[in-house]
C-alpha positions as CSV (number, residue, x, y, z in Angstrom):
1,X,-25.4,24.6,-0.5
2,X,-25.1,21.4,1.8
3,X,-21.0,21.6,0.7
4,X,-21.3,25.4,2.3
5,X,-22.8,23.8,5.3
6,X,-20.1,21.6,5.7
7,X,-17.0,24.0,5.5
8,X,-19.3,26.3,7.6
9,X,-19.6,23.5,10.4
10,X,-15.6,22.2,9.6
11,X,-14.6,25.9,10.3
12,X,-17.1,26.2,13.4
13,X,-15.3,23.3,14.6
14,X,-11.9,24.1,14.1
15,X,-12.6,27.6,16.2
16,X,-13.9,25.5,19.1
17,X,-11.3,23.2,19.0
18,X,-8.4,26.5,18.5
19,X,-10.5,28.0,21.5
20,X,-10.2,24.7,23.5
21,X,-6.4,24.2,22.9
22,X,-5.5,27.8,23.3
23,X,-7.2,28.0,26.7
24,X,-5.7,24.1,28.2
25,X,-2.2,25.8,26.9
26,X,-2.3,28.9,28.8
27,X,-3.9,27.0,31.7
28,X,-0.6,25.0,31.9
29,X,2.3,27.4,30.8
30,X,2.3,31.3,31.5
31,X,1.4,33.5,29.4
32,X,3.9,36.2,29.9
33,X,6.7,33.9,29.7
34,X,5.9,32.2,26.6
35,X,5.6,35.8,25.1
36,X,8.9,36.9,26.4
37,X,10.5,34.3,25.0
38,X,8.6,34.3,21.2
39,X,9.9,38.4,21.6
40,X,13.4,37.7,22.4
41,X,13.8,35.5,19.0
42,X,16.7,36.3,16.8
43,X,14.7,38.1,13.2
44,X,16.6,36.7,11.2
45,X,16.5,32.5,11.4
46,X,12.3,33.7,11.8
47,X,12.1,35.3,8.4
48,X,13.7,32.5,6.8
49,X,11.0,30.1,8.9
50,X,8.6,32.0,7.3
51,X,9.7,32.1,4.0
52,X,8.9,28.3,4.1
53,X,5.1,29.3,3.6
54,X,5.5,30.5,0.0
55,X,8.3,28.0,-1.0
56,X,6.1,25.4,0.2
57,X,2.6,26.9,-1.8
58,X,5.1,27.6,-4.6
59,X,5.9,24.1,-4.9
60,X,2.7,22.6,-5.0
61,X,1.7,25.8,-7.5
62,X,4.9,23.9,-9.7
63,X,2.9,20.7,-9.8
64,X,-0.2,21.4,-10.8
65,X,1.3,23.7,-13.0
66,X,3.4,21.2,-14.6
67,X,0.4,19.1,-15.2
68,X,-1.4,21.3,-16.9
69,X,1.0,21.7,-19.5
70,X,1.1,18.3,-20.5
71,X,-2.0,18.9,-21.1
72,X,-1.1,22.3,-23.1
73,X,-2.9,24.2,-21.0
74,X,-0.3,27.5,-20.5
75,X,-1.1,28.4,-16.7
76,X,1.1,30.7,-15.2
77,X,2.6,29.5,-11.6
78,X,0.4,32.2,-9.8
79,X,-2.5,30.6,-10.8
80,X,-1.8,27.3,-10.2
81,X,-0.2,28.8,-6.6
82,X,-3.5,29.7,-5.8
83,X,-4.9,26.1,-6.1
84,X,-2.1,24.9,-3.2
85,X,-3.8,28.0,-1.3
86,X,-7.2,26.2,-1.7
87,X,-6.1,23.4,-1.2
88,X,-4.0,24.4,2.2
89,X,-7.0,26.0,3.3
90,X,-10.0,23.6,3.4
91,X,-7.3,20.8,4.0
92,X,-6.7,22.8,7.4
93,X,-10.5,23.2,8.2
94,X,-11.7,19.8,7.5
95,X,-11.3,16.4,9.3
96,X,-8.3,14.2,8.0
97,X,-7.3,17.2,5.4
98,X,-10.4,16.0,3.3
99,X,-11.8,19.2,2.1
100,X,-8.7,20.3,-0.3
101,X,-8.8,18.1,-3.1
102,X,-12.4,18.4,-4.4
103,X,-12.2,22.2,-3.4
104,X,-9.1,22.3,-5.9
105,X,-10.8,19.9,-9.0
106,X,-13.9,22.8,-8.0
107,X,-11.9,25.9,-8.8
108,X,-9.9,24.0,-11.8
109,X,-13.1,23.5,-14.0
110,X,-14.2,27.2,-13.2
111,X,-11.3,28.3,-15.0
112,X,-11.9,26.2,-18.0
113,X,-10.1,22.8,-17.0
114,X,-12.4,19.7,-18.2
115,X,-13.3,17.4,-15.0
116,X,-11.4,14.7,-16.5
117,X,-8.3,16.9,-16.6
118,X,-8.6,18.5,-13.3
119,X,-9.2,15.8,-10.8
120,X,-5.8,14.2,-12.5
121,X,-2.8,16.6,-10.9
122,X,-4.6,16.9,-7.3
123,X,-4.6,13.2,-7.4
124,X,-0.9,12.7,-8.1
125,X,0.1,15.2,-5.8
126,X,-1.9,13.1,-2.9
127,X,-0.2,10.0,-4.3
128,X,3.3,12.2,-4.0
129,X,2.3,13.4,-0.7
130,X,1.8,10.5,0.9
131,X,4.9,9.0,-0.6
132,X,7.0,11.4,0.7
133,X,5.8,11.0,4.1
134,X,6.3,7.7,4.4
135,X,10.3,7.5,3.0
136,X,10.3,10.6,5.3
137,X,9.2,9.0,8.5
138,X,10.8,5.8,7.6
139,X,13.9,6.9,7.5
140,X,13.6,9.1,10.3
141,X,12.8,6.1,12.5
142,X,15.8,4.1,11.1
143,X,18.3,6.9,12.1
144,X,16.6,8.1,15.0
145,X,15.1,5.2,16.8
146,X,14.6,7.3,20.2
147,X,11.7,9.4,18.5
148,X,9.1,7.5,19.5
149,X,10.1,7.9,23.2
150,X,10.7,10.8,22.7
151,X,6.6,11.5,22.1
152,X,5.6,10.3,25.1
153,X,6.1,6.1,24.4
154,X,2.5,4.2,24.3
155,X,-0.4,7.2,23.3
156,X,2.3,8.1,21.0
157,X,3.3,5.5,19.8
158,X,-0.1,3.7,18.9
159,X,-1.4,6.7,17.1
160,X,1.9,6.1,14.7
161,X,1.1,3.7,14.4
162,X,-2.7,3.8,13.7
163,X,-1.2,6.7,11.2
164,X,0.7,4.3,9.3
165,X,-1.4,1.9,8.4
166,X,-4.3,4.3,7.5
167,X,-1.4,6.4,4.9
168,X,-0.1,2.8,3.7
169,X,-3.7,1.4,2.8
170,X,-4.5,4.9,1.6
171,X,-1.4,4.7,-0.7
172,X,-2.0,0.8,-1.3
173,X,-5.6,2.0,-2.4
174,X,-4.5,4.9,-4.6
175,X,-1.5,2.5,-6.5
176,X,-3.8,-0.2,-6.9
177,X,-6.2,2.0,-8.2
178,X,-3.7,3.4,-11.0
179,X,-2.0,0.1,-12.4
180,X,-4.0,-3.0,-10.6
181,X,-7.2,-1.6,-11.4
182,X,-9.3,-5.2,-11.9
183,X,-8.1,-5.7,-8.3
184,X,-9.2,-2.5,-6.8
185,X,-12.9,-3.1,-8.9
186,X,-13.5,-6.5,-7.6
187,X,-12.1,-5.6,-3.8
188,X,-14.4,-2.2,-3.7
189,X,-17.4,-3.7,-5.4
190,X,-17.7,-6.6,-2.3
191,X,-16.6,-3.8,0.1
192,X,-19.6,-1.5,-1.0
193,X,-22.1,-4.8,-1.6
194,X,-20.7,-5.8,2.6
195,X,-21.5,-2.0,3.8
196,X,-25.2,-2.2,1.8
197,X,-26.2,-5.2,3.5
198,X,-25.1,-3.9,6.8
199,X,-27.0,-1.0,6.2
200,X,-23.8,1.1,6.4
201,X,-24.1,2.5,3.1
202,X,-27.9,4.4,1.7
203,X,-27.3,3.7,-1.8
204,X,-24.8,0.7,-2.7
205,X,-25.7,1.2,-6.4
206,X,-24.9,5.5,-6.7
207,X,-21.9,4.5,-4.8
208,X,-20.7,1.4,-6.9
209,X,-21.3,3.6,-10.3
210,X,-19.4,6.7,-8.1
211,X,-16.5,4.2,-7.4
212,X,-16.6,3.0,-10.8
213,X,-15.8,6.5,-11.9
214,X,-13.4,7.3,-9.1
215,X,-11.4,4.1,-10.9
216,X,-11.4,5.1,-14.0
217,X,-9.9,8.8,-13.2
218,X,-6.6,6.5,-11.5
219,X,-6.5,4.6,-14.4
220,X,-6.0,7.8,-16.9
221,X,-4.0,9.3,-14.2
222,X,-1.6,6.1,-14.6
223,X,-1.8,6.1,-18.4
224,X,-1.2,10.0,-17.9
225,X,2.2,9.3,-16.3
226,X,3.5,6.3,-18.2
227,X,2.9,8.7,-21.0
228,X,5.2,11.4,-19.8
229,X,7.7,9.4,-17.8
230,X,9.9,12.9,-16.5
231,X,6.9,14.1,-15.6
232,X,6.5,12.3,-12.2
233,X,10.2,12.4,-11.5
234,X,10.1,17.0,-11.7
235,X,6.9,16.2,-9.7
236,X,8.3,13.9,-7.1
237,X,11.3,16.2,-6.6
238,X,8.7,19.5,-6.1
239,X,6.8,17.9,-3.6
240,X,9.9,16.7,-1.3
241,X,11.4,20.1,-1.6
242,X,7.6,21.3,-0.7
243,X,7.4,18.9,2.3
244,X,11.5,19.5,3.1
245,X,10.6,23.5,3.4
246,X,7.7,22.6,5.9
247,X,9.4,20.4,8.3
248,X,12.3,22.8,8.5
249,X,10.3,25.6,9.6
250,X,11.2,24.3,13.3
251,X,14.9,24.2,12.5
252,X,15.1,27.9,11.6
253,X,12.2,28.3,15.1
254,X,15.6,26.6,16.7
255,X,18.6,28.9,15.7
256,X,16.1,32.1,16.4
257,X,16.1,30.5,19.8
258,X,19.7,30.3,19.9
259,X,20.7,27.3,19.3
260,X,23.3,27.8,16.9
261,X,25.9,25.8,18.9
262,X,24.0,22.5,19.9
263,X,25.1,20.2,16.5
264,X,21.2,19.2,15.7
265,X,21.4,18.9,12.2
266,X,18.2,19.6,9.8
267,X,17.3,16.2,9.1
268,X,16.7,15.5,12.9
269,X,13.9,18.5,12.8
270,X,12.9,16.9,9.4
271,X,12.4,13.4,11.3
272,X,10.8,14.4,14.1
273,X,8.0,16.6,12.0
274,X,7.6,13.8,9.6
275,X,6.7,11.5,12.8
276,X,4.3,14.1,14.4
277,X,2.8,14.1,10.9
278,X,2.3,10.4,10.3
279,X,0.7,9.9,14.1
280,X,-1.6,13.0,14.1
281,X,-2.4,14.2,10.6
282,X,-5.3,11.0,10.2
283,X,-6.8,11.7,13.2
284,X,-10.2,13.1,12.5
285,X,-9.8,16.5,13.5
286,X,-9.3,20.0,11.6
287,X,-5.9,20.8,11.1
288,X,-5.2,18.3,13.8
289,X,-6.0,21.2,16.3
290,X,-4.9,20.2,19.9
291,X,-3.2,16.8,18.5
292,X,-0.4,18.5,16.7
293,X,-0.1,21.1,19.7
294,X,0.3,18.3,22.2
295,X,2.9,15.8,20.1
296,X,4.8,18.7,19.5
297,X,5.7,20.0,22.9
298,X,5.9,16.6,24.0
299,X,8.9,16.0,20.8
300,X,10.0,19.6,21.5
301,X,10.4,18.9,25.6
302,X,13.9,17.4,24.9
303,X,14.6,19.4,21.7
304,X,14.2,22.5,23.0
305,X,13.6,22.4,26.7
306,X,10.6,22.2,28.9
307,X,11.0,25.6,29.4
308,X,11.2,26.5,25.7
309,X,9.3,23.8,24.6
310,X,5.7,26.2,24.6
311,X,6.9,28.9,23.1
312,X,8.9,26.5,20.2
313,X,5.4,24.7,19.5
314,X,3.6,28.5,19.5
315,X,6.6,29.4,16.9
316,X,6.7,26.7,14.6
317,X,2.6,26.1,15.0
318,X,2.4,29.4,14.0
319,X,4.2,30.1,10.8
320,X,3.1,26.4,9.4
321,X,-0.2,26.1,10.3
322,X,-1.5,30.0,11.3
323,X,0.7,31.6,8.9
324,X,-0.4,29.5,6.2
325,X,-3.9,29.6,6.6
326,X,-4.2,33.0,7.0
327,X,-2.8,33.5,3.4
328,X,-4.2,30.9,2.1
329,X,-7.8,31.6,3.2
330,X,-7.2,34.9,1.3
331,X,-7.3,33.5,-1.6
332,X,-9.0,30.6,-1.2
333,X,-11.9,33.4,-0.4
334,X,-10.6,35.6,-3.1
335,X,-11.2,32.8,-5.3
336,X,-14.7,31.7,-4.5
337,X,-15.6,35.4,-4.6
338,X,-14.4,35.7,-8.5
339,X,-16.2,32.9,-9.1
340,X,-19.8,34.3,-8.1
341,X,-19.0,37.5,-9.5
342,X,-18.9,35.4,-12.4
343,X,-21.7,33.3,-12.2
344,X,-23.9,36.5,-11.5
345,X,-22.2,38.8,-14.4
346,X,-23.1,35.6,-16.7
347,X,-26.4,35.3,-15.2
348,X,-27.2,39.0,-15.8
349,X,-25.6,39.5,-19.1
350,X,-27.8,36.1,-19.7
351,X,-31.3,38.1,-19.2
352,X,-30.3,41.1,-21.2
């Protein structure tokens, strides 16, 4: 119940924050003219843009499928599709993208996946995630040093920054966690012990024995891996194509917009959403709602335009963001709904 209450308040949130953004956009850039534009895009490049959505749920359905199996548990790739549907879909209502994982180690053990198994592929696909990111937006500011100017300069610039070292400790914490794991015990133990006495944390002895478990789940992750060594590599390799088909959806946004002519390359559009990423995706808001709007047509301004810039944003916000959680709330409701229907048939047949 108190999990319900915090989706219920995330989502709450999110809708005043889509209601806020929606209303400082239109109070800037006309309507009409933003809508003539989105109406005059070429069909085809758009259904391509779109067609990122499933490649992108497919591809984290291929992980967790993947993982499974070395386990010898025979999922089918639907299945495991809709746990990147959960996971898209609380990630998008909750602050920092918090909500997915559990929500996805939640809906792995009602279909008969032991706890100790589930919380394993989620995990790696974090680690992978993050990974990808990084190379992403590291080698996006090596060839295109002018991106960070191109955000806007200081505001920009110090929340990439502030995004970088929250995904590199984050990362630091999670590889630590899986092959230095003495370290990561003896650094979190005095962490939780310094937040107890500072009256920080309620419990520092639940949340010691929580961490101590929490450790012990990256440890047989790590064992996990070294004991299937091309397992990470097919896994590494789904999740850059999943992250590739996401931050080309503005690419394909461009040539509907008719710029088949200019010379961008993808790799540019793949830069620049990888930086936009890394500077707004930490910040504590759901879905980054009104961070990602603003960074974008602030990136887009010399992409695209200013003129065009709106309308891009509206474009490319809409097929990876709206798009996505539309379909993946489906099923992510879909999904919770079989599993009551479940617990109640159980519960009845039970009394009977």
């Amino acid at each position: 119940m108190k999990a319900n209450r915090k989706y219920i308040v995330s989502l709450l949130l999110l809708f005043l924050l889509m209601g806020l953004t929606f209303y400082l956009l239109f109070h800037h850039f006309e309507f009409a003219e933003i809508w003539g534009i989105i109406q005059s895009a070429s069909g085809g490049p758009l259904a391509v843009a779109v067609m990122m959505v499933p490649v992108y749920l497919l591809c984290y359905g291929g992980v967790m499928q993947l993982f499974l199996r070395s386990f010898g548990y025979r999922t089918g790739l639907l299945r495991c599709t809709g746990y990147g549907c959960i996971d898209f879909y609380y990630s998008a209502i909750t602050p920092s993208s918090t909500g997915g994982q559990p929500m996805v180690i939640y809906h792995m053990e009602k279909d008969g996946v032991p706890m100790s198994k589930a919380v394993l592929a989620p995990l790696v696909h974090t680690v992978l995630y993050k990974v990808v990111l990084i190379l992403f937006t590291v080698a996006g500011l090596v060839c295109c040093p002018g991106l960070v100017r191109q955000g806007g300069g200081g505001v920009f610039a110090a929340l990439l920054v502030f995004g970088a070292v929250i995904n590199a400790l984050m990362l630091a914490a999670c590889l630590l966690s899986m092959f230095r794991p003495r370290i990561t015990k003896r650094i979190g133990g005095a962490l939780i012990r310094l937040l107890g006495r500072l009256r920080l944390v309620k419990d520092p002895e639940k949340k010691t024995v929580d961490f101590a478990m929490s450790l012990a789940e990256y440890q047989e992750a790590a064992a996990h891996v070294k004991a299937h060594k091309t397992l990470l590599a097919k896994c590494f390799l789904l999740v850059l194509v999943q992250r590739v088909a996401f931050f080309l959806v503005p690419y394909f946004i461009y040539l509907s917009l008719g710029f088949v002519e200019m010379g961008l390359n993808p790799f540019y559009f793949i830069a620049v959403q990888a930086v936009i990423a890394m500077a707004v995706d930490s910040l504590p808001l759901p879905g980054g709602m009104g961070a990602n709007e603003l960074a974008m047509i602030m990136m887009y301004n010399n992409l695209f335009g200013s003129e065009l810039a709106a309308s891009a944003m509206l474009m490319t916000r809409g097929v990876s963001y709206y798009l996505c959680l539309v379909i993946s709330s489906v099923c992510a409701i879909g999904k919770y709904a079989a599993v009551v229907m479940r617990r109640r048939y159980a519960e009845k047949t039970g009394r009977m």
